[in-house]
PLY file of the C-alpha trace (Angstrom):
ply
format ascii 1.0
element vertex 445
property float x
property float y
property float z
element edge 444
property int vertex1
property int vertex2
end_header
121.12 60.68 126.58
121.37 59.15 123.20
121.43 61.10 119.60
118.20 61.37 119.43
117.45 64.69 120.37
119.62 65.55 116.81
117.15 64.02 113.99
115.58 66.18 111.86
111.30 65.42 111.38
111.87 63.25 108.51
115.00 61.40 110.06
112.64 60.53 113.41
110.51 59.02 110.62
112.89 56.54 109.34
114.01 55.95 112.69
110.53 54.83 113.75
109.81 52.92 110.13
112.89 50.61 110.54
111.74 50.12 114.49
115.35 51.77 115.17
113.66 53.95 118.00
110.22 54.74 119.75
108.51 57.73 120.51
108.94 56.96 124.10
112.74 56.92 123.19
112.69 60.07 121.41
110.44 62.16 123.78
112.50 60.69 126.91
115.86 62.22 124.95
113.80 65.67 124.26
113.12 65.70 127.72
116.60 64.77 128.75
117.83 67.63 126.57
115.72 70.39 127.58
116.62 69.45 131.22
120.16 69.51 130.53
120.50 73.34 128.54
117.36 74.99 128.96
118.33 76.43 132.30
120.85 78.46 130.69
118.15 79.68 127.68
115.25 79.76 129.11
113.18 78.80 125.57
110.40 76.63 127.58
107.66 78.34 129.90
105.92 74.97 130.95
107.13 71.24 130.15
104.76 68.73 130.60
106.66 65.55 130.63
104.49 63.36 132.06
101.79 64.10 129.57
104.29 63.46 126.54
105.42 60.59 127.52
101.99 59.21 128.18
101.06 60.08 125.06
104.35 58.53 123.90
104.00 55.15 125.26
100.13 55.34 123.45
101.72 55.92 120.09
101.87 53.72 116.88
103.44 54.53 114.14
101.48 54.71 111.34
103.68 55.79 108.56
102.44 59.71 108.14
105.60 61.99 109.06
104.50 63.52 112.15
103.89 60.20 114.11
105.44 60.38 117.52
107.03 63.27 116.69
107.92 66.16 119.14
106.71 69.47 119.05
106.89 73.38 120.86
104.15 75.63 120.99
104.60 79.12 121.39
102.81 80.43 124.38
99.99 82.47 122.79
98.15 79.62 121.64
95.41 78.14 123.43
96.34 74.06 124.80
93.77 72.31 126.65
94.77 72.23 130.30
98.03 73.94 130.24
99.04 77.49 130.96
97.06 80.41 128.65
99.49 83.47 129.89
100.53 84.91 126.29
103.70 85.67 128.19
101.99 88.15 130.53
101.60 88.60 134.23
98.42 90.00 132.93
97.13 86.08 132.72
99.08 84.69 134.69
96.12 82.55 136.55
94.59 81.84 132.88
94.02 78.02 131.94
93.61 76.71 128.32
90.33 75.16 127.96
90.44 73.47 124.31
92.80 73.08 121.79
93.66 75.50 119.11
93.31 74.17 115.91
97.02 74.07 114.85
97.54 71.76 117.65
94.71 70.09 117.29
95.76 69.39 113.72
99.08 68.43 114.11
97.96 65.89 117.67
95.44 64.36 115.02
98.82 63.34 112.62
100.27 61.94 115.91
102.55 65.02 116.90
103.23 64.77 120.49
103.46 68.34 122.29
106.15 68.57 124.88
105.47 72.31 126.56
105.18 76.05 125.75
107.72 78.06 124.53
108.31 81.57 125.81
107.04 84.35 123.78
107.61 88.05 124.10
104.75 89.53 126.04
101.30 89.37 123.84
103.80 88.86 120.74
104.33 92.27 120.57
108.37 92.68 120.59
111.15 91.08 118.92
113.91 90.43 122.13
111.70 87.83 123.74
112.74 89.65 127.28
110.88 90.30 130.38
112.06 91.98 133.35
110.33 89.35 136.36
108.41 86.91 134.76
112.02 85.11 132.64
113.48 85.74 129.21
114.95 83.76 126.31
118.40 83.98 125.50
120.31 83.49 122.04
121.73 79.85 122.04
124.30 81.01 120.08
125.34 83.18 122.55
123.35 83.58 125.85
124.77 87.37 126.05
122.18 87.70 123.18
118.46 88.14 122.52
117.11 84.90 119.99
114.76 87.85 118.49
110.84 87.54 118.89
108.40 86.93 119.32
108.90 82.96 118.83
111.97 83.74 120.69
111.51 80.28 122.59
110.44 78.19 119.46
113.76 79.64 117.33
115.78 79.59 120.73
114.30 75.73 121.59
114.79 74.13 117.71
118.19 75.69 117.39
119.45 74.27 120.28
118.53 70.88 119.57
115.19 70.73 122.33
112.54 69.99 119.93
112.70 69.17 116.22
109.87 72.05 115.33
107.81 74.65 117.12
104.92 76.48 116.59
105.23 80.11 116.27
103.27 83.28 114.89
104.45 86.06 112.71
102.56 89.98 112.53
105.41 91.16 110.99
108.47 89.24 111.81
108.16 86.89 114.53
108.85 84.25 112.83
111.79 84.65 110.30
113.41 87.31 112.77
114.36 84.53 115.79
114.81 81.89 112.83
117.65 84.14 111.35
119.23 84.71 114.59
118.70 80.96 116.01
120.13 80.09 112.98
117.50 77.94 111.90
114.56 77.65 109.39
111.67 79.36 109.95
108.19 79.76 107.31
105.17 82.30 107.73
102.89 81.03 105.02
100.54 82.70 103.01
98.47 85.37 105.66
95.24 83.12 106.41
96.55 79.62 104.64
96.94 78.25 108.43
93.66 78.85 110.91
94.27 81.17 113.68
91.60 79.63 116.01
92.48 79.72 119.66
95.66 82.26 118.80
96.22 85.06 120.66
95.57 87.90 118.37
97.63 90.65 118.06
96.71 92.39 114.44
94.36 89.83 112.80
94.99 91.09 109.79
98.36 90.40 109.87
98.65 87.45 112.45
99.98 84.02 110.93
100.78 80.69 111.85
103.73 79.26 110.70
106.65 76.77 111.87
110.10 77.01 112.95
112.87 73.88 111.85
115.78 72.83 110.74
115.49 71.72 107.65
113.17 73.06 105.19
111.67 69.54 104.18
110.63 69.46 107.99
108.50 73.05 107.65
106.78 71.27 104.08
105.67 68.62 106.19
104.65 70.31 109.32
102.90 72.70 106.89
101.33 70.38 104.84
99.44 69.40 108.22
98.35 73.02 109.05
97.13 73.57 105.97
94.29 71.31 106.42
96.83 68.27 104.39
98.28 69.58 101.46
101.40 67.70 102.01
104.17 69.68 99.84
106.70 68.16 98.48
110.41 69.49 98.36
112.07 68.03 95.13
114.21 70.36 92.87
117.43 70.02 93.01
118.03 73.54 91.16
116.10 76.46 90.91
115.83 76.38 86.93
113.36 78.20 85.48
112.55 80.80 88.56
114.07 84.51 88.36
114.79 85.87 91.97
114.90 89.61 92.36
117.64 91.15 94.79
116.68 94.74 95.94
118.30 97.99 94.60
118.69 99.20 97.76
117.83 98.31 101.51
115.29 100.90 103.04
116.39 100.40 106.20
119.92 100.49 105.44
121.35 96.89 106.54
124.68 96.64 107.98
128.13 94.88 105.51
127.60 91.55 107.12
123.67 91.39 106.19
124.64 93.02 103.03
127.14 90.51 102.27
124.43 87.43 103.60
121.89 88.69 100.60
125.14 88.65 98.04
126.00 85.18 99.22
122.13 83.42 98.64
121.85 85.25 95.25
124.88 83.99 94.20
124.25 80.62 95.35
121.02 80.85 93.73
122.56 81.86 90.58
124.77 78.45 90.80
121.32 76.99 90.84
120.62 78.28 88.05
118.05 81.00 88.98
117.81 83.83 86.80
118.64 86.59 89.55
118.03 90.53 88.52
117.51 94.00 90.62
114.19 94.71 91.88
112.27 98.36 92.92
110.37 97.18 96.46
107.67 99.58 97.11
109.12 102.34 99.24
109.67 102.16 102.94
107.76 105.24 103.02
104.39 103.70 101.62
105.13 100.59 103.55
105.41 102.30 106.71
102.08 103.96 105.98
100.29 100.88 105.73
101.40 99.51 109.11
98.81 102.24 109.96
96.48 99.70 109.71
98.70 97.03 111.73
99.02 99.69 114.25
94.98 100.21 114.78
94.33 96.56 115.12
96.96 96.47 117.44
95.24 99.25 119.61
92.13 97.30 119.17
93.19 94.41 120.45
94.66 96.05 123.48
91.51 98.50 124.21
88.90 96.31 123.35
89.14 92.42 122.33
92.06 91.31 125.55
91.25 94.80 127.48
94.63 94.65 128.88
94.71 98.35 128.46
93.88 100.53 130.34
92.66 98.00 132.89
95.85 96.40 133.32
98.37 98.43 132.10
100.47 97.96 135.74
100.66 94.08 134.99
102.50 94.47 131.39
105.90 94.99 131.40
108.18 97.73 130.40
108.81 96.53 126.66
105.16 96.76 126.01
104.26 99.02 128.01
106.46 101.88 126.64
105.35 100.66 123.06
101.72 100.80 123.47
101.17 103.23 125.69
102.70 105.84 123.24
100.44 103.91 120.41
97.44 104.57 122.44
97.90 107.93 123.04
99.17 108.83 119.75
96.30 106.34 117.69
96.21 105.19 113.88
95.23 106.39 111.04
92.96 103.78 109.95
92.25 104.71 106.53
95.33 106.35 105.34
96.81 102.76 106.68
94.20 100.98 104.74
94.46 102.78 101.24
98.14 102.55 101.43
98.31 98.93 101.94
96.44 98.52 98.47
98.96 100.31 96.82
101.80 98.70 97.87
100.01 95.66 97.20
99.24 96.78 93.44
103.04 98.01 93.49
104.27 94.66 94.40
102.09 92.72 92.50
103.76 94.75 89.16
107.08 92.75 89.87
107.85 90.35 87.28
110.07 88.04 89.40
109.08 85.03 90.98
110.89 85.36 94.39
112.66 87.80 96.36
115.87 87.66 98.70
115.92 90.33 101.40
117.36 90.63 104.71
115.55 90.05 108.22
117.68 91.97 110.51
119.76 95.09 109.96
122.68 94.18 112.23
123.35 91.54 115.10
121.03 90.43 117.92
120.80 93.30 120.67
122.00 92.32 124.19
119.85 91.21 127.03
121.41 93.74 129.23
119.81 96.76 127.09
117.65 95.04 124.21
116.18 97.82 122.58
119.50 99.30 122.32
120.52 100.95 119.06
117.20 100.84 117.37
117.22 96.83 117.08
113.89 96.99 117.21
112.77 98.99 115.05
114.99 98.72 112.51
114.98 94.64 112.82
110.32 95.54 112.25
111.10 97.61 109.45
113.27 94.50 107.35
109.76 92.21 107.52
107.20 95.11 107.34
106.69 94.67 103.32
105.96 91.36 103.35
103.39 91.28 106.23
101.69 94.34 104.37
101.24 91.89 101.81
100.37 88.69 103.34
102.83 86.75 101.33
104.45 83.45 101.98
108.19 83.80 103.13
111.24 81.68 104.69
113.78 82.78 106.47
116.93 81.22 107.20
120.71 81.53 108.26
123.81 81.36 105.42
126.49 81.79 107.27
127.94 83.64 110.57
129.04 86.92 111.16
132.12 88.06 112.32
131.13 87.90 116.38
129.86 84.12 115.54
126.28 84.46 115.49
123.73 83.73 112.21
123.06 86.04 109.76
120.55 85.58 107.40
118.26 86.33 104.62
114.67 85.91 103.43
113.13 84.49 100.62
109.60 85.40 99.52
106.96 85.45 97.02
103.44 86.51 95.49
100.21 85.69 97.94
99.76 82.26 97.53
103.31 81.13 96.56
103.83 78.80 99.13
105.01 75.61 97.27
107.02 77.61 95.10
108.78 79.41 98.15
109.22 76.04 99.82
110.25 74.25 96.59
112.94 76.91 95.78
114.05 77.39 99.53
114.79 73.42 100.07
117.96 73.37 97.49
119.13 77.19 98.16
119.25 76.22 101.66
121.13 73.28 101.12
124.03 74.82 98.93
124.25 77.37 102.06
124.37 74.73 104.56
127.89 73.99 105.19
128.43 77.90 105.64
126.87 77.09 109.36
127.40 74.91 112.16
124.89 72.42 112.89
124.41 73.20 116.10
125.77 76.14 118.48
129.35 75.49 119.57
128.68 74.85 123.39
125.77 72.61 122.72
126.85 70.47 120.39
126.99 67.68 122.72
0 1
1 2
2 3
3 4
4 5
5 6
6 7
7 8
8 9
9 10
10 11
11 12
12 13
13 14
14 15
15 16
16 17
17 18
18 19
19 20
20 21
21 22
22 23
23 24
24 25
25 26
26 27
27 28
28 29
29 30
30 31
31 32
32 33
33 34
34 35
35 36
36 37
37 38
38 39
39 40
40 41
41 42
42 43
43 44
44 45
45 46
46 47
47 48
48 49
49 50
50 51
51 52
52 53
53 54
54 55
55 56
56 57
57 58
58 59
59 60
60 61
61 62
62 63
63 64
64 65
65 66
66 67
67 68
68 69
69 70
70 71
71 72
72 73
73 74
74 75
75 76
76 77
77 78
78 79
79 80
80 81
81 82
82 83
83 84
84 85
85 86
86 87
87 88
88 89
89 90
90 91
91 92
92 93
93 94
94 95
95 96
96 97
97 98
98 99
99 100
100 101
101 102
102 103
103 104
104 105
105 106
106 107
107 108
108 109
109 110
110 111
111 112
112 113
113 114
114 115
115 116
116 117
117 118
118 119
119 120
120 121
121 122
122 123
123 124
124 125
125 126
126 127
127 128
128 129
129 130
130 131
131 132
132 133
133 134
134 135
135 136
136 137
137 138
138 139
139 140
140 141
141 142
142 143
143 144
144 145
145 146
146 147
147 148
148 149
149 150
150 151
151 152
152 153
153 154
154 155
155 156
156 157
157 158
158 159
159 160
160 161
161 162
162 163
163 164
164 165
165 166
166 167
167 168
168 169
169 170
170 171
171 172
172 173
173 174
174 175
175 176
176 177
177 178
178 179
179 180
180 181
181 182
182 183
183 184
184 185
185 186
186 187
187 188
188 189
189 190
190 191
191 192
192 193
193 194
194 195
195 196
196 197
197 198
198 199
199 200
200 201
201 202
202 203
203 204
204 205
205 206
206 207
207 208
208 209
209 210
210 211
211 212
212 213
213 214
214 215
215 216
216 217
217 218
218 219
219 220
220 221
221 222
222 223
223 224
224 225
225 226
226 227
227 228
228 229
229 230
230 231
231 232
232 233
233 234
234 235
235 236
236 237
237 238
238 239
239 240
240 241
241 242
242 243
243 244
244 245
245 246
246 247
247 248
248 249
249 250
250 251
251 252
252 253
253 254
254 255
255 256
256 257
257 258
258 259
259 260
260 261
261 262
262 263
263 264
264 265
265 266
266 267
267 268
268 269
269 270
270 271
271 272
272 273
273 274
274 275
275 276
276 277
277 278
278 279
279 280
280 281
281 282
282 283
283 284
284 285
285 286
286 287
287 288
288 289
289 290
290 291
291 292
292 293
293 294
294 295
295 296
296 297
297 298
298 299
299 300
300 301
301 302
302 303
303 304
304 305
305 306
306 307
307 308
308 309
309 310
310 311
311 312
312 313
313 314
314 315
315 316
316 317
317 318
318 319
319 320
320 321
321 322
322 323
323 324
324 325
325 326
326 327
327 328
328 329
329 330
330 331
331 332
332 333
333 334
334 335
335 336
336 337
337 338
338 339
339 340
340 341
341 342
342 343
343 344
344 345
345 346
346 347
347 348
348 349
349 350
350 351
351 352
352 353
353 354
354 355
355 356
356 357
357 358
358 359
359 360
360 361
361 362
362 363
363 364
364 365
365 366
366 367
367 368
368 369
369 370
370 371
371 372
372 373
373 374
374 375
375 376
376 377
377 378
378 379
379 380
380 381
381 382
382 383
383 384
384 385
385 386
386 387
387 388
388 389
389 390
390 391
391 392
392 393
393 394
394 395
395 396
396 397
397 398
398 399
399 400
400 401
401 402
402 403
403 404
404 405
405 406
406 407
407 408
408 409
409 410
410 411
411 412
412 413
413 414
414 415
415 416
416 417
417 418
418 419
419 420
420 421
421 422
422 423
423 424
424 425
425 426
426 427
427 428
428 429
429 430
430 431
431 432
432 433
433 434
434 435
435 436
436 437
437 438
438 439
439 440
440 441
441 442
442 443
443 444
């Protein structure tokens, strides 16, 4: 196996612009890797290496950054020909018959997909565990759950499988396995990416976004989702931008996630960020508006997959014991609705342009007994706000706690913010950098 496998998106591209490598070269040592330490982690569901490397030996580089480039796709979207489970027994005979438009998208900028990465069941959990049909494990220790429900996209990038992975965020999915993964994961603006031939969970909520490791790779990939607005990552400071920092953390976060939010304001206020204390809308209201998340959820269930109660003996126990409950207990539809505009008028009253807040309230749970010690629901409640709101956010590591896994922080911004989220995340994440390991400590070879 050669180095390959390390390069970032944008390092593959200067690789294949001075004819230093191939794509066949760099899917073959993709392949190599995921043979060699997925067995342990179990981030991939279904590899298809023939099919890459096929589509390898077709390529030409044409200059655009995705050219030849390997990707993950979280199992709940649709890919012609290749398993259409969503992480279920429930479809486990299901077959993709086209491609969703993400992939489409990113196979039309010359992206080559390797596989599917595992997903917690429907997206609908945060520990990426299932009883029979496998589970993902943390790469930075397999004792660990990577978080969810792009479990296997965080789980896959971090440990050095695939340079970027789809994955989908309702309200966490996302930023939660990039914080524990330790890498760099962006939901963008809620409906800025297509969710065409994507499992729905709460369409309302549902987003596409990417998982990395370097911010400049999640501008590119982005820039392709987004029907080709390529962004650009350039500052070198943050200048001119004033980052709020929460009065308080409703849930309360733990010292070492307290002290990860103190560390990225700081750094940001060596960038020269103007950084003050914010009000967030109150946990309370917030919580109330998931109302709404929590009736498209049963809707989805009941009537659009009918999973429920039809086949309520295929799920397994993580969602079965959550939705089950929902079911019985229902939504409140309007109450939801109503307060979701006024957090959204609340938050739209801040006069900052970003915000730092944490993902997770403590360390990853354990596979043995994931939903130990309310994990879940107080790891939901940290990304709750910003799903309400639909806004662009990026989530990444600064550093590692004192049982040497990631801890981590979020940075987010007004509907629509994306290129200022992105701009501002690119040299904040790079003064954190050197506060974490490249790569896990037993797979850094």
């Amino acid at each position: 196996m050669s180095e390959l496998w390390r390069h970032s998106v944008a390092a593959l591209g200067r690789e294949y612009g001075s004819g230093a490598a191939k794509a066949t070269d760099v899917v073959s040592d993709c392949l190599e890797r995921i043979g060699a330490v997925d067995g342990a982690i179990g981030a991939f569901t279904h590899v298809d290496g023939e099919g890459a490397l096929a589509t390898a030996a077709a390529a030409r580089w044409d200059g655009t950054a995705l050219s030849g480039v390997p990707f993950g796709i979280k199992e709940i979207f649709e890919v012609d020909g290749w398993p259409h489970t969503a992480g279920s027994l429930a479809w486990r005979d299901r077959v993709g018959e086209f491609d969703s438009e993400t992939v489409r998208r990113l196979k039309a900028a010359g992206a080559i997909p390797i596989g599917l990465t595992r997903t917690h069941e429907f997206a609908m959990g945060v520990t990426t565990q299932h009883e029979t049909r496998g589970s993902t494990h943390n790469p930075w220790s397999l004792g660990r759950v990577p978080g969810g429900s792009s479990g296997g996209s965080g789980a896959a990038v971090a440990a050095g499988m695939v340079p970027f992975a789809l994955g989908s965020d309702t309200s966490g999915s996302i930023r939660i396995p990039a914080v524990l993964c330790g890498v760099v994961g962006f939901r963008p603006t809620h409906g800025a990416v297509p969710l065409d031939g994507v499992v729905p969970l709460a369409p309302s909520f549902d987003t596409v976004g990417v998982l990395a490791r370097e911010v400049h790779d999640i501008a590119l990939v982005f820039g392709f989702l987004s029907a080709g607005a390529i962004w650009a990552t350039q500052r070198q400071d943050l200048s001119g931008l004033t980052i709020g920092v929460p009065e308080q953390f409703d849930p309360p976060i733990g010292p070492e996630q307290t002290d990860a939010i103190r560390i990225a304001a700081g750094a940001a206020a060596e960038l020269d960020a103007t950084v003050v204390s914010v009000v967030l809308p109150s946990f309370a209201e917030v919580d109330l508006a998931i109302e709404f998340q929590r009736a498209e959820m049963i809707d989805t269930h009941t009537r659009v997959l009918q999973t429920w109660p039809a086949q309520a003996e295929l799920l397994g126990e993580s969602l079965r014991s959550r939705l089950g409950p929902l079911i019985e207990r229902g939504a409140d539809v309007e109450a939801g609705r109503d307060a979701m505009v006024r957090v959204r008028a609340a938050a739209d009253r801040l006069t900052v342009d970003l915000v730092l807040s944490p993902v997770t309230a403590g360390p990853p749970s354990h596979v043995t007994d994931p939903e130990s010690g309310g994990f879940r629901d107080a790891t939901l409640r940290c990304n709750h706000l910003q799903s309400v709101l639909g806004a662009p956010s990026i989530a990444f590591s600064v550093g590692l706690d004192g049982k040497g896994l990631p801890v981590g922080v979020q940075l987010w911004g007004k509907r629509g913010a994306d290129s200022t989220v992105l701009e501002a995340a690119a040299p904040l994440r790079a003064a954190l950098r050197d506060r974490l390991p490249a790569w896990p400590p037993e797979l850094a070879q």
